[in-house]
DRENMIRO-376034 format. One record per residue: residue number from 1; y, x, z of N, C-alpha, C, O in turn. Coordinates in steps of 0.02 Angstrom, whole numbers, plus 50000, padded with zeros to 5 digits. Each point is the difference from the previous one (the first is absolute). Layout:
<pt i="NUM" n_c2="Y" n_c1="X" n_c3="Z" ca_c2="Y" ca_c1="X" ca_c3="Z" c_c2="Y" c_c1="X" c_c3="Z" o_c2="Y" o_c1="X" o_c3="Z"/>
...
***
This chain:
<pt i="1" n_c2="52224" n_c1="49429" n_c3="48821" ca_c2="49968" ca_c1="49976" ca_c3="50060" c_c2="49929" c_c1="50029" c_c3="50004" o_c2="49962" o_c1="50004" o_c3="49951"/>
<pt i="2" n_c2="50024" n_c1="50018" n_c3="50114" ca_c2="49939" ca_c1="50048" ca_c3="49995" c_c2="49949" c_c1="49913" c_c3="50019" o_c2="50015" o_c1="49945" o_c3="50022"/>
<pt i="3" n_c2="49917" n_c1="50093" n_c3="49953" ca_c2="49935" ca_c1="49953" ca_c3="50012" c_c2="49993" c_c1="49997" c_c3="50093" o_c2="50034" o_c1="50035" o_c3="50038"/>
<pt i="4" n_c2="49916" n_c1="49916" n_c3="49980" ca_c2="50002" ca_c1="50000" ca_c3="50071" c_c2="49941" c_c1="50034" c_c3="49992" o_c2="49974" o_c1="50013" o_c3="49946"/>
<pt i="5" n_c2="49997" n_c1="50006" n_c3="50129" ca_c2="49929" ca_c1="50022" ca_c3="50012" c_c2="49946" c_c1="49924" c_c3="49976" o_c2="49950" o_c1="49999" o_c3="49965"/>
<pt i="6" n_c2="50079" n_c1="49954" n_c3="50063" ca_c2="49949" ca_c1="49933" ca_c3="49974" c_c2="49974" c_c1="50012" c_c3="49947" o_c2="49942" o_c1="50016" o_c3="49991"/>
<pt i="7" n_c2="50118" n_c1="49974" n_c3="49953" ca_c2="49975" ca_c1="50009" ca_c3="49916" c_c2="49992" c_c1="50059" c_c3="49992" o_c2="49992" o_c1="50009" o_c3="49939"/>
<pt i="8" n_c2="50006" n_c1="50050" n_c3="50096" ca_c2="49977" ca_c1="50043" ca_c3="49958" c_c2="49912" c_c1="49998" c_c3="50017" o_c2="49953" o_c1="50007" o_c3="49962"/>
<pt i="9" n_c2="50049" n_c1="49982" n_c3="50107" ca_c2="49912" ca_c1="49984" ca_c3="50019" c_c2="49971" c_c1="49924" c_c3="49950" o_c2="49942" o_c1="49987" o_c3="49985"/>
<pt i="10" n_c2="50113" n_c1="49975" n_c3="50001" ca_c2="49956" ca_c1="49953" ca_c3="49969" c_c2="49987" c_c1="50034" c_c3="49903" o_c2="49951" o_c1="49994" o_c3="49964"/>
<pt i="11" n_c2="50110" n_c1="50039" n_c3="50023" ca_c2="49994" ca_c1="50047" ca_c3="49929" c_c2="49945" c_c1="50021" c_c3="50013" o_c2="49960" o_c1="49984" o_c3="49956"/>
<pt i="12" n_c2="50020" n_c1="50043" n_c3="50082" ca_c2="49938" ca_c1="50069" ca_c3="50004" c_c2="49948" c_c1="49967" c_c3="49999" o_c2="49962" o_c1="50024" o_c3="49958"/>
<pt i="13" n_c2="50005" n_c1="49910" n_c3="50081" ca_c2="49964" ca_c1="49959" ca_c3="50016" c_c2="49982" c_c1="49972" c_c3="49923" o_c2="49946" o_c1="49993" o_c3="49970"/>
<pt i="14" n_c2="50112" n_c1="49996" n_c3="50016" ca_c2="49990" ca_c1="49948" ca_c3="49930" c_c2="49945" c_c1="50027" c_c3="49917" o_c2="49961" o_c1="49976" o_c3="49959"/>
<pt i="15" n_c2="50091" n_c1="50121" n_c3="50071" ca_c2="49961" ca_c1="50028" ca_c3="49951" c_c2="49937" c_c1="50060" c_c3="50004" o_c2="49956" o_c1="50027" o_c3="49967"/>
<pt i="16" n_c2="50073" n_c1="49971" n_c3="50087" ca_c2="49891" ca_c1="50048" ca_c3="50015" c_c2="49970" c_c1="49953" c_c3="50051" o_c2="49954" o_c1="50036" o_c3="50017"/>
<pt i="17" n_c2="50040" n_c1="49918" n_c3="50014" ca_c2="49943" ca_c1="49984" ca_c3="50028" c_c2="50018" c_c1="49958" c_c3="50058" o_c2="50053" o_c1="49972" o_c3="50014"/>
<pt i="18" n_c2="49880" n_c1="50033" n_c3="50020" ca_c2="50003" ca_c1="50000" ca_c3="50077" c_c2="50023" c_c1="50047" c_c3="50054" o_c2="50023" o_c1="50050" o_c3="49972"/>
<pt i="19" n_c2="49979" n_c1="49953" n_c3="50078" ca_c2="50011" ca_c1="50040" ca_c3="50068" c_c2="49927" c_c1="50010" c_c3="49995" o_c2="49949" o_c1="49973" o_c3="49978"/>
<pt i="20" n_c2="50075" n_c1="50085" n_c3="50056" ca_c2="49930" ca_c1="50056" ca_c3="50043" c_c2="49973" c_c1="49926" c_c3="50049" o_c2="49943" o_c1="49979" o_c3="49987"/>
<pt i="21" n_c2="50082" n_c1="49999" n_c3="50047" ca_c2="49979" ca_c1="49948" ca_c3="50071" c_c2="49956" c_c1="49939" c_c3="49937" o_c2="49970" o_c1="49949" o_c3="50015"/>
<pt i="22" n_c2="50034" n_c1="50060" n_c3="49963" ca_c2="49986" ca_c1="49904" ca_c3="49958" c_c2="49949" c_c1="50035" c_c3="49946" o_c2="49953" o_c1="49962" o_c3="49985"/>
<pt i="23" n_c2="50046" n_c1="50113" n_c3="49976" ca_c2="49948" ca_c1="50023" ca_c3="49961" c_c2="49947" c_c1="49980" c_c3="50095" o_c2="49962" o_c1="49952" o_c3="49999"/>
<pt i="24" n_c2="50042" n_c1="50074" n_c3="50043" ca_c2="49962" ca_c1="50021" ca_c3="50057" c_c2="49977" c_c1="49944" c_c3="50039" o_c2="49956" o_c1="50014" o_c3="50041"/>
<pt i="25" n_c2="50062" n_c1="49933" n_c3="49956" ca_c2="49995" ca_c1="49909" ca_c3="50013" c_c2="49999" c_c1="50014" c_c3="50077" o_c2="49956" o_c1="49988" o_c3="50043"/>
<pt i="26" n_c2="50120" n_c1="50047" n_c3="49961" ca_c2="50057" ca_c1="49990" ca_c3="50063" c_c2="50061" c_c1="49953" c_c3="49981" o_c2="50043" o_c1="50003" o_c3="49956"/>
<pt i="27" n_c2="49941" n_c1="49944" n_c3="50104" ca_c2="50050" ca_c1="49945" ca_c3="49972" c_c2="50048" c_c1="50031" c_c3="50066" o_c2="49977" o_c1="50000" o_c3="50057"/>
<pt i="28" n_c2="50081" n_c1="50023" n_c3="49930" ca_c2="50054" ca_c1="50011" ca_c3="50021" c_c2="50024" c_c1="49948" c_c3="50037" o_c2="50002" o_c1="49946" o_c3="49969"/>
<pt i="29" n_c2="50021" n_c1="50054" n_c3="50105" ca_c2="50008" ca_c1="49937" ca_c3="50031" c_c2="50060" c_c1="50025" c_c3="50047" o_c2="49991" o_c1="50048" o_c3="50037"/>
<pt i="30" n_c2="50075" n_c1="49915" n_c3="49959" ca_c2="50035" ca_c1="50032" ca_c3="50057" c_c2="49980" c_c1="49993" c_c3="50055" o_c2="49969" o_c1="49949" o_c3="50014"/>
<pt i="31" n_c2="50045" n_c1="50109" n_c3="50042" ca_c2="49986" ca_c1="49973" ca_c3="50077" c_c2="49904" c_c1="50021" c_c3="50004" o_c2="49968" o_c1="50003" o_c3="50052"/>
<pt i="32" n_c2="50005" n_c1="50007" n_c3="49878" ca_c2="49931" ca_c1="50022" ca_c3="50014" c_c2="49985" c_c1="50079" c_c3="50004" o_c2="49997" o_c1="50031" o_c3="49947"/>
<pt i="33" n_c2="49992" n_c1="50008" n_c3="50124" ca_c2="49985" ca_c1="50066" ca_c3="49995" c_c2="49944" c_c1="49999" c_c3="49951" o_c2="50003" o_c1="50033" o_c3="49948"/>
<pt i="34" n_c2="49945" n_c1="49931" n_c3="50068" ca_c2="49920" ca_c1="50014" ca_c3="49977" c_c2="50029" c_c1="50005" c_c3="49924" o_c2="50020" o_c1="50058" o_c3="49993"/>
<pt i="35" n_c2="49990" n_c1="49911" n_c3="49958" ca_c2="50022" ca_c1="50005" ca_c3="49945" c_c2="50022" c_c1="50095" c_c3="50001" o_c2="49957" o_c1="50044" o_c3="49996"/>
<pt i="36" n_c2="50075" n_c1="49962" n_c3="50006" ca_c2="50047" ca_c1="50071" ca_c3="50001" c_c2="49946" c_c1="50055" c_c3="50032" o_c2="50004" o_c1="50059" o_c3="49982"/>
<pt i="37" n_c2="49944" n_c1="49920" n_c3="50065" ca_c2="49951" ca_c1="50062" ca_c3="50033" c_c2="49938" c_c1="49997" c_c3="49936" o_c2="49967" o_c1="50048" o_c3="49980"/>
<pt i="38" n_c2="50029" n_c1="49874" n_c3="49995" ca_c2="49933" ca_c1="49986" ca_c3="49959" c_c2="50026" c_c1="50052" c_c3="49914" o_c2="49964" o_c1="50021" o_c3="49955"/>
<pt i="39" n_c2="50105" n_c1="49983" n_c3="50052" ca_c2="50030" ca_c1="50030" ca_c3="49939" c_c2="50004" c_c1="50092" c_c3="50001" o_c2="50009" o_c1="50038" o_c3="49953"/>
<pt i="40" n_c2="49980" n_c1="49977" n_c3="50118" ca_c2="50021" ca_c1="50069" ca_c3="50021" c_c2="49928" c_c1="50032" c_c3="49975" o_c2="49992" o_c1="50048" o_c3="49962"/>
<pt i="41" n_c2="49952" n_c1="49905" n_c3="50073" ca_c2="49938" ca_c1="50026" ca_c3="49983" c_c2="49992" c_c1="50006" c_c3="49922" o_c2="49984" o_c1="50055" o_c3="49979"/>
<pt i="42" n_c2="50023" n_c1="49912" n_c3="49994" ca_c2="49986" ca_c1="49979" ca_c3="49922" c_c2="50023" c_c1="50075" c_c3="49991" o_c2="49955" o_c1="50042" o_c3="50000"/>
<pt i="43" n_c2="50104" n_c1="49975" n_c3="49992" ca_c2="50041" ca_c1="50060" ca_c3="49994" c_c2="49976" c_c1="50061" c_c3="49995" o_c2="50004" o_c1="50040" o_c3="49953"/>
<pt i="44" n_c2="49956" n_c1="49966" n_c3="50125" ca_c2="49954" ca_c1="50050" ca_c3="50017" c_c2="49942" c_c1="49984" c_c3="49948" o_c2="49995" o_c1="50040" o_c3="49953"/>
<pt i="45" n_c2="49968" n_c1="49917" n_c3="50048" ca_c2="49948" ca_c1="50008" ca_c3="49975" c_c2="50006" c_c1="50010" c_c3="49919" o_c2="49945" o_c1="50006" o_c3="49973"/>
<pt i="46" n_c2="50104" n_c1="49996" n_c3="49991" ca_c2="50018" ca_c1="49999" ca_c3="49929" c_c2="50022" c_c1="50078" c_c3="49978" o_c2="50002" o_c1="50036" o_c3="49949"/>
<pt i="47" n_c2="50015" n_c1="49967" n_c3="50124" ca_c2="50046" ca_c1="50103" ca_c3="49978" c_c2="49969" c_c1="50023" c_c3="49988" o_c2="50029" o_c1="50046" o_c3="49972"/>
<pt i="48" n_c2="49887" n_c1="49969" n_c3="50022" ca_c2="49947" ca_c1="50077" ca_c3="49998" c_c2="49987" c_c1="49974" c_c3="49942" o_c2="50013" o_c1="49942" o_c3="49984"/>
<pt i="49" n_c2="49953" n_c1="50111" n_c3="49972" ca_c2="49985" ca_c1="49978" ca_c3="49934" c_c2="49923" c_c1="49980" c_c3="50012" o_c2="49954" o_c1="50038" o_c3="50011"/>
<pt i="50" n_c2="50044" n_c1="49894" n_c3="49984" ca_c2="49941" ca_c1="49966" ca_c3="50007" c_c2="49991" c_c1="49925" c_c3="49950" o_c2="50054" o_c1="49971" o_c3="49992"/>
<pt i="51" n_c2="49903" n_c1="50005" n_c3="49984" ca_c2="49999" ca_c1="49945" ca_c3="49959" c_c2="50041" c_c1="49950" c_c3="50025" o_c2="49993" o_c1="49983" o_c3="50059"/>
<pt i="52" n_c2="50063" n_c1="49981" n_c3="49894" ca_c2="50006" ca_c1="49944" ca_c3="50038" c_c2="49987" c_c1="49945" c_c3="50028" o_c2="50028" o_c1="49969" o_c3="50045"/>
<pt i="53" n_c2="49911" n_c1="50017" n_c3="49913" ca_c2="49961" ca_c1="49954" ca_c3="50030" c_c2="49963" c_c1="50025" c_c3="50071" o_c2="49995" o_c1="49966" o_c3="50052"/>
<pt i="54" n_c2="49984" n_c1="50091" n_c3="49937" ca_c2="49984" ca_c1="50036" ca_c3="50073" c_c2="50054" c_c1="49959" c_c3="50077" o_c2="49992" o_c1="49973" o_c3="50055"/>
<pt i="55" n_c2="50065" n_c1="50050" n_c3="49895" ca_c2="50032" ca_c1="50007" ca_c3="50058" c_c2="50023" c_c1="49930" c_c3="50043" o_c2="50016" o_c1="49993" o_c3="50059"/>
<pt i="56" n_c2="49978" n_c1="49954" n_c3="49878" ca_c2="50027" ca_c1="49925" ca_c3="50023" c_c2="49943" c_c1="49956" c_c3="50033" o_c2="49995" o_c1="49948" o_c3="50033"/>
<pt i="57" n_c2="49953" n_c1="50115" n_c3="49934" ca_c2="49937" ca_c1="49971" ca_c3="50057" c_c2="49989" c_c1="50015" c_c3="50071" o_c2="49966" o_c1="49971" o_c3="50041"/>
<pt i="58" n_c2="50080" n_c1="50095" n_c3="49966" ca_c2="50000" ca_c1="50013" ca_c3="50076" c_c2="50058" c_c1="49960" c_c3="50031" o_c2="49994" o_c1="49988" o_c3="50059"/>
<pt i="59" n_c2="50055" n_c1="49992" n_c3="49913" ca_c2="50053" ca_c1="49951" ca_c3="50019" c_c2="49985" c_c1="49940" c_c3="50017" o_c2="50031" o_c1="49973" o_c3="50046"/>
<pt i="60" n_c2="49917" n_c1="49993" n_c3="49918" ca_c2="49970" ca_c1="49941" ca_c3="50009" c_c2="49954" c_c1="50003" c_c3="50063" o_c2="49995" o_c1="49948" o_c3="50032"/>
<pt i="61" n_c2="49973" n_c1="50104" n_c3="49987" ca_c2="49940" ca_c1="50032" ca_c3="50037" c_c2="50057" c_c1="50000" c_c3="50055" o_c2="49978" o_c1="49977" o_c3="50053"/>
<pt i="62" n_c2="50072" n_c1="50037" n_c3="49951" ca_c2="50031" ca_c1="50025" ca_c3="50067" c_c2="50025" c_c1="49908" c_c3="50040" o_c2="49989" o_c1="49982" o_c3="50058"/>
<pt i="63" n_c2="50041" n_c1="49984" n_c3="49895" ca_c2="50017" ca_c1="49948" ca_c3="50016" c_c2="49932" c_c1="49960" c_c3="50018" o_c2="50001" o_c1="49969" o_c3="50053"/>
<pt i="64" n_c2="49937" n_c1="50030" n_c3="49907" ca_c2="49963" ca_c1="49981" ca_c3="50014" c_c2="49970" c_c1="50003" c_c3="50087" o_c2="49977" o_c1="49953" o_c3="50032"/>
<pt i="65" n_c2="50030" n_c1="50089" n_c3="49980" ca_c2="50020" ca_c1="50037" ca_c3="50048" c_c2="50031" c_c1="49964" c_c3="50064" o_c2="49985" o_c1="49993" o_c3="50060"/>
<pt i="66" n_c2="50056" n_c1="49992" n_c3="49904" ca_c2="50052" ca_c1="49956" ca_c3="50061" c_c2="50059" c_c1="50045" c_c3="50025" o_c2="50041" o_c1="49980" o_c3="50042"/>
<pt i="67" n_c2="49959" n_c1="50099" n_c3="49920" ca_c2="50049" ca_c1="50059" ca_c3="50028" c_c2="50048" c_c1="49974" c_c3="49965" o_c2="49997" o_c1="50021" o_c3="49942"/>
<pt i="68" n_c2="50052" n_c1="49939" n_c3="50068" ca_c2="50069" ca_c1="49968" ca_c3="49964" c_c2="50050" c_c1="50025" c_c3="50047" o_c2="50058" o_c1="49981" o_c3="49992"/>
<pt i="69" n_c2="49930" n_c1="50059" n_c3="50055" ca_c2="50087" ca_c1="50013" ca_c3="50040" c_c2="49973" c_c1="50071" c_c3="50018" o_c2="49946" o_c1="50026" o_c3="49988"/>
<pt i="70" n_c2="50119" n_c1="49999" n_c3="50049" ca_c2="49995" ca_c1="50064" ca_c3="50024" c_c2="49952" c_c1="50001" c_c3="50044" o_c2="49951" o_c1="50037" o_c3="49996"/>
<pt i="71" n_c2="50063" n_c1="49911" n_c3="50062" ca_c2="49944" ca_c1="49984" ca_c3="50071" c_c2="49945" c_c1="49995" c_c3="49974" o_c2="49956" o_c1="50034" o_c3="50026"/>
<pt i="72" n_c2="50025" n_c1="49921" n_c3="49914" ca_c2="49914" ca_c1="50009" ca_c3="49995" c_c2="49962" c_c1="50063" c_c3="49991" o_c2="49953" o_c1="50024" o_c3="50032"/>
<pt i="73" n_c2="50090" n_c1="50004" n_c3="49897" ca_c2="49989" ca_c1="50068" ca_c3="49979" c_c2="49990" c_c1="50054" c_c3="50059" o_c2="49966" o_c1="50051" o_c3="49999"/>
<pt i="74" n_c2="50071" n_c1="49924" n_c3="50048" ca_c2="49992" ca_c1="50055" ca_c3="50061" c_c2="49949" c_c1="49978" c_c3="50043" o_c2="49984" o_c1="50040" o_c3="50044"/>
<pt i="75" n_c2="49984" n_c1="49904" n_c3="49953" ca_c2="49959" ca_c1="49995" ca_c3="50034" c_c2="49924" c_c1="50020" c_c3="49996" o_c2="49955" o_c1="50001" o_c3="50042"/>
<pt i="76" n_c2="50046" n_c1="50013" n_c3="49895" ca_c2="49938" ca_c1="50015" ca_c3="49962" c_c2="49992" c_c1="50070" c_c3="50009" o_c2="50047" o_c1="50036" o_c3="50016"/>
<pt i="77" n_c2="49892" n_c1="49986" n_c3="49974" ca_c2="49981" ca_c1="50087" ca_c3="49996" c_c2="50007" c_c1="50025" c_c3="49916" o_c2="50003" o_c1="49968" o_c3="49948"/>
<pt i="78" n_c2="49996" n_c1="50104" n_c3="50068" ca_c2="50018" ca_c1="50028" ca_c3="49930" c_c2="49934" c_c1="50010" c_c3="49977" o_c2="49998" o_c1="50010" o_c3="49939"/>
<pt i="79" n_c2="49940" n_c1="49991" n_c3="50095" ca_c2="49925" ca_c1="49972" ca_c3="49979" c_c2="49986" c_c1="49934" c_c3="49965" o_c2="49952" o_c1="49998" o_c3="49962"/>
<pt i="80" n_c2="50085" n_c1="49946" n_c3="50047" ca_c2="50010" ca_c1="49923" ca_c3="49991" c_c2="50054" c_c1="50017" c_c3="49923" o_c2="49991" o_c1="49977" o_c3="49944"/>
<pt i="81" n_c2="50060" n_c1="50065" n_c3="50077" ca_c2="50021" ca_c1="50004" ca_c3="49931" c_c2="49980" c_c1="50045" c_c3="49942" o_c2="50030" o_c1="49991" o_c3="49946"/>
<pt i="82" n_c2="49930" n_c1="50048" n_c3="50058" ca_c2="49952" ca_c1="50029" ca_c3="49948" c_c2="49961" c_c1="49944" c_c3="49972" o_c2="50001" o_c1="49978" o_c3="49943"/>
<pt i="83" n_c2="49955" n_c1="49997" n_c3="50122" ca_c2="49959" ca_c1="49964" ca_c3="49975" c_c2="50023" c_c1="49964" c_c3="49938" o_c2="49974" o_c1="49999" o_c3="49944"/>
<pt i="84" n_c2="50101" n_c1="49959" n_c3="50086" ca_c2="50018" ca_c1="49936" ca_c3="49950" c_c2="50003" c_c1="50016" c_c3="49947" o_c2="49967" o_c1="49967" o_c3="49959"/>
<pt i="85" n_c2="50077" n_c1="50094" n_c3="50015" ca_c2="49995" ca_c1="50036" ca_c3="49948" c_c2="49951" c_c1="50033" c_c3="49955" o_c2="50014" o_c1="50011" o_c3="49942"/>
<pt i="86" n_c2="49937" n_c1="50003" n_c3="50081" ca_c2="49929" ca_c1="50017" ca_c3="49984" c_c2="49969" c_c1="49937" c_c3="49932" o_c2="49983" o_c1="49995" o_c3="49941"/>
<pt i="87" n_c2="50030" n_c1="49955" n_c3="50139" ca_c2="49966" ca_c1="49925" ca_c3="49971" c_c2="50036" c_c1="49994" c_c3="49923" o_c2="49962" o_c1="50000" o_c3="49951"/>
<pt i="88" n_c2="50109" n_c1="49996" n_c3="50037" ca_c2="50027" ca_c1="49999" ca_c3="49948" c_c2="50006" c_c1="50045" c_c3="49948" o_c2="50047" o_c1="49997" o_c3="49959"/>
<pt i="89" n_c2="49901" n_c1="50052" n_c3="50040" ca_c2="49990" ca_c1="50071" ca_c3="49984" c_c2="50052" c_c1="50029" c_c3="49992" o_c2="50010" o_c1="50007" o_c3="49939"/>
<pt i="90" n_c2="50055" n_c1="50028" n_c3="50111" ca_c2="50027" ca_c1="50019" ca_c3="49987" c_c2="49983" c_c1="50091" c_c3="50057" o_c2="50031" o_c1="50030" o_c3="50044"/>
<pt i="91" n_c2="49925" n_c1="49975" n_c3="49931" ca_c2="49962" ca_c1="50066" ca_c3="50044" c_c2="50042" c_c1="50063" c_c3="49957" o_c2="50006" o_c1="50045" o_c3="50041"/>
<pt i="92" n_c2="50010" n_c1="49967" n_c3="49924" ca_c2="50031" ca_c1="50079" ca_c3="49992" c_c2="50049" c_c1="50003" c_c3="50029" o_c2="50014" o_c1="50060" o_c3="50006"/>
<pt i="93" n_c2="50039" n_c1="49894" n_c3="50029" ca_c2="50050" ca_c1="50026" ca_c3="50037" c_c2="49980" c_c1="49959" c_c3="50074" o_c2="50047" o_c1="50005" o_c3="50040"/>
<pt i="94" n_c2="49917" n_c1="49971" n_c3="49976" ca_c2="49969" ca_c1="49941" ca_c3="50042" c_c2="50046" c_c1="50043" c_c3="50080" o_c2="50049" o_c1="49972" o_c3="50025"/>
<pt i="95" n_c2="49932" n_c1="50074" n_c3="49995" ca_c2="50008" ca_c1="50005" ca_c3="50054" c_c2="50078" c_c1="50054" c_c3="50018" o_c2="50019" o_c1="50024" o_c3="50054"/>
<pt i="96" n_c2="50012" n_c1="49980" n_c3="49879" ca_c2="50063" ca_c1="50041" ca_c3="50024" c_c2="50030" c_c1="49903" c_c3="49987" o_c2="50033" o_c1="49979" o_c3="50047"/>
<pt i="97" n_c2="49961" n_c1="49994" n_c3="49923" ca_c2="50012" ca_c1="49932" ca_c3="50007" c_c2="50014" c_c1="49961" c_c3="50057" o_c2="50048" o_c1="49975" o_c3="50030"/>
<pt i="98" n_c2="49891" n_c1="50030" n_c3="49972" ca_c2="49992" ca_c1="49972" ca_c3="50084" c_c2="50045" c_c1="50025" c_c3="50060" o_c2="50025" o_c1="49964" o_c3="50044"/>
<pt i="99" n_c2="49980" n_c1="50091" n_c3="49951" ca_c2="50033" ca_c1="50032" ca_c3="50027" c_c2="50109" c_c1="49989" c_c3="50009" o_c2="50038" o_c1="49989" o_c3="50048"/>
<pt i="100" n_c2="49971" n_c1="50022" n_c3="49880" ca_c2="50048" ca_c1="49972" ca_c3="50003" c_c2="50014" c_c1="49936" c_c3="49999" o_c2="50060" o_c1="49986" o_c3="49995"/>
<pt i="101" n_c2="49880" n_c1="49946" n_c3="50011" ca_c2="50043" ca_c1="49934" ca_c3="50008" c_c2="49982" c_c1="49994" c_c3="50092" o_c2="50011" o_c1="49952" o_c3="50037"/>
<pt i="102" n_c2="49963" n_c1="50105" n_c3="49978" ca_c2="50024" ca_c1="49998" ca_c3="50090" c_c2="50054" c_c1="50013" c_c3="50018" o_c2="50010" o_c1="49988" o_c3="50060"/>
<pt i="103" n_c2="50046" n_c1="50040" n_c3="49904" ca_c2="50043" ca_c1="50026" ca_c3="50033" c_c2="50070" c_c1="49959" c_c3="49984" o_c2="50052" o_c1="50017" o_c3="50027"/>
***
């Protein structure tokens, strides 16, 4: 009898760790986009080789923010998103950054 996907995610869980979403203090919520957009960013901001603390400080900086959905993020300028990033010193990739959480 083969394993299910359940136990094999709870095997995996059991013996390395946490999820990417829960190291990132994304509480996973069904039915919640913001969860899943607040997780997309994290993503982005983790891919360039930059400190990680750098980077969970621009994550924190973005929510801080109030940019939790696609619509906010779009509502903001890509001047507004340097800035945020700046603030959280995440300035060596700050504005190709910015850039891609506009799109």
């Amino acid at each position: 009898m083969e394993p299910t996907e359940e136990r094999i995610v709870e095997v995996l869980l059991r013996d390395y760790g946490r999820t990417f979403a829960e190291e990132l203090g994304v509480d996973l919520k069904p039915d919640d986009a913001s969860c899943l957009f607040r997780l997309l960013c994290r993503s982005l901001l983790f891919s360039v080789r930059i400190n990680h603390s750098i980077a969970l400080k621009a994550a924190e900086s973005i929510c801080a923010h109030g940019w939790t959905t696609p619509q906010k993020m779009a509502g903001v300028t890509w001047g507004q998103r340097v800035r945020a990033l700046d603030e959280a010193g995440y300035v060596r990739y700050d504005e190709r950054t910015a850039t891609r959480l506009g799109h």
